[in-house]
C-alpha beads as a LAMMPS data file, in Angstrom:
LAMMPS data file: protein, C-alpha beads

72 atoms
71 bonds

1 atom types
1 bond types

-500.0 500.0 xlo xhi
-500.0 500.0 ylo yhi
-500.0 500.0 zlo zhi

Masses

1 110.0

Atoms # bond

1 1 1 445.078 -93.856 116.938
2 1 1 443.247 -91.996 113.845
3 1 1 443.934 -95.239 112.294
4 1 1 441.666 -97.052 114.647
5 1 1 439.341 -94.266 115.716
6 1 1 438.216 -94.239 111.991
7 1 1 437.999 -97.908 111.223
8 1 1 436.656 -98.583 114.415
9 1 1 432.670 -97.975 115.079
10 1 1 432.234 -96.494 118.542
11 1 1 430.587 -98.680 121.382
12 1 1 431.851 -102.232 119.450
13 1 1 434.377 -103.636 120.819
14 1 1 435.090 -105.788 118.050
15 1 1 435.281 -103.541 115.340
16 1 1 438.221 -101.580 117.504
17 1 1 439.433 -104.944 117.966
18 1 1 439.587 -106.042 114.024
19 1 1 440.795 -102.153 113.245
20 1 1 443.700 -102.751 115.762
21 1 1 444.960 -105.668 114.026
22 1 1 444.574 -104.958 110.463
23 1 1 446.582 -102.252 111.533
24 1 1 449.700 -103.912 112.718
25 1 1 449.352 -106.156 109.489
26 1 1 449.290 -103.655 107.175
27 1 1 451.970 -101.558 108.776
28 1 1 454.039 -104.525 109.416
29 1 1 454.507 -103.933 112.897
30 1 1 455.023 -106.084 115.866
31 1 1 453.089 -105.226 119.286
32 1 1 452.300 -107.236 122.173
33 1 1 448.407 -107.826 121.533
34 1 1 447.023 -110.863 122.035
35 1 1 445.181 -110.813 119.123
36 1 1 444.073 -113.190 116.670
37 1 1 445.069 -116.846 117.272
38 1 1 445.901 -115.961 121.026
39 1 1 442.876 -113.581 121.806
40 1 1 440.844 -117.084 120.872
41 1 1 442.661 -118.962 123.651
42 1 1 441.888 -116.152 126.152
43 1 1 438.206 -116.234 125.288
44 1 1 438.542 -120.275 125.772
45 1 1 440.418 -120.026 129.341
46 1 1 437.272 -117.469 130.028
47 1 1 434.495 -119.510 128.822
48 1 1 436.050 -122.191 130.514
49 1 1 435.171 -120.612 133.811
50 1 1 431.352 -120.006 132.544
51 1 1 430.998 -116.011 133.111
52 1 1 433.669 -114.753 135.687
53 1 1 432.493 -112.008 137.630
54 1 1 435.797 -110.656 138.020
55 1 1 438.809 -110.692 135.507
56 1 1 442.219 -109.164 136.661
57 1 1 444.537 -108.658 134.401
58 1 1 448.220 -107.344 135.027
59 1 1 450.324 -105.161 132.743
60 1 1 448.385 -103.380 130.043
61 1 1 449.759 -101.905 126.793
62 1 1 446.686 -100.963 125.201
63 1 1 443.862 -102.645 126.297
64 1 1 443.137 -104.970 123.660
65 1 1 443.400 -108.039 125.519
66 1 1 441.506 -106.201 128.641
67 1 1 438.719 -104.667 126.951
68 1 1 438.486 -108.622 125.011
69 1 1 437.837 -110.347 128.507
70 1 1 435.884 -107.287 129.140
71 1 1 433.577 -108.059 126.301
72 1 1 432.966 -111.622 127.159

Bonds

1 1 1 2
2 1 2 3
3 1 3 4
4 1 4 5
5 1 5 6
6 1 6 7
7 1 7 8
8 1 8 9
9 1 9 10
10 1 10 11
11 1 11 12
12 1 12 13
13 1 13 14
14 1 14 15
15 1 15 16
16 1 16 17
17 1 17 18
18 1 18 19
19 1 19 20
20 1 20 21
21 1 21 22
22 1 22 23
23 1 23 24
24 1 24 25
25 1 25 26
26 1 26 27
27 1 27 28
28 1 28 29
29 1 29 30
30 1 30 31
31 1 31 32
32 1 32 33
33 1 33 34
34 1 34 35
35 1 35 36
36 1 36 37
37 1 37 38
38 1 38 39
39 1 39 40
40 1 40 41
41 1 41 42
42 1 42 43
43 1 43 44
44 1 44 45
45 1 45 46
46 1 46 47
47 1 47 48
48 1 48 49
49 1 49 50
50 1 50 51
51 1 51 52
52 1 52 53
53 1 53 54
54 1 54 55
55 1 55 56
56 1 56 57
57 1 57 58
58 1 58 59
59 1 59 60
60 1 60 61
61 1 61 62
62 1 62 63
63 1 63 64
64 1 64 65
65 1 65 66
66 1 66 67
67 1 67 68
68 1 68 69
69 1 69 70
70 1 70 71
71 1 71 72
């Protein structure tokens, strides 16, 4: 979490986002995110549905992929 709170730039989502997974890659860990190549199919399923009033997601581990739909 210090990790990302001070890579991270408060109020952009995308900079918590990018600090999240340079994190796992430099620590060589694995976590459920659905970063990177995946994160780009959620935004397509999204934009696919022009701007969705409501998103429900189910499970969270720690709110990447939630606060990435949130963003769109």
């Amino acid at each position: 979490m210090h990790y990302i709170l001070g890579q991270g730039r408060k109020d952009n989502i995308p900079s918590i986002h990018k600090a999240i997974e340079t994190f796992i890659r430099e620590q060589e860990l694995w976590l459920k995110l659905a970063g990177d190549e995946k994160g780009a199919v959620i935004d397509a399923a999204i934009a696919s549905h022009g701007r969705p009033m409501l998103v429900v997601e189910v499970g969270l581990y720690v709110g990447y992929s939630s606060t990435r739909m949130a963003s769109q």
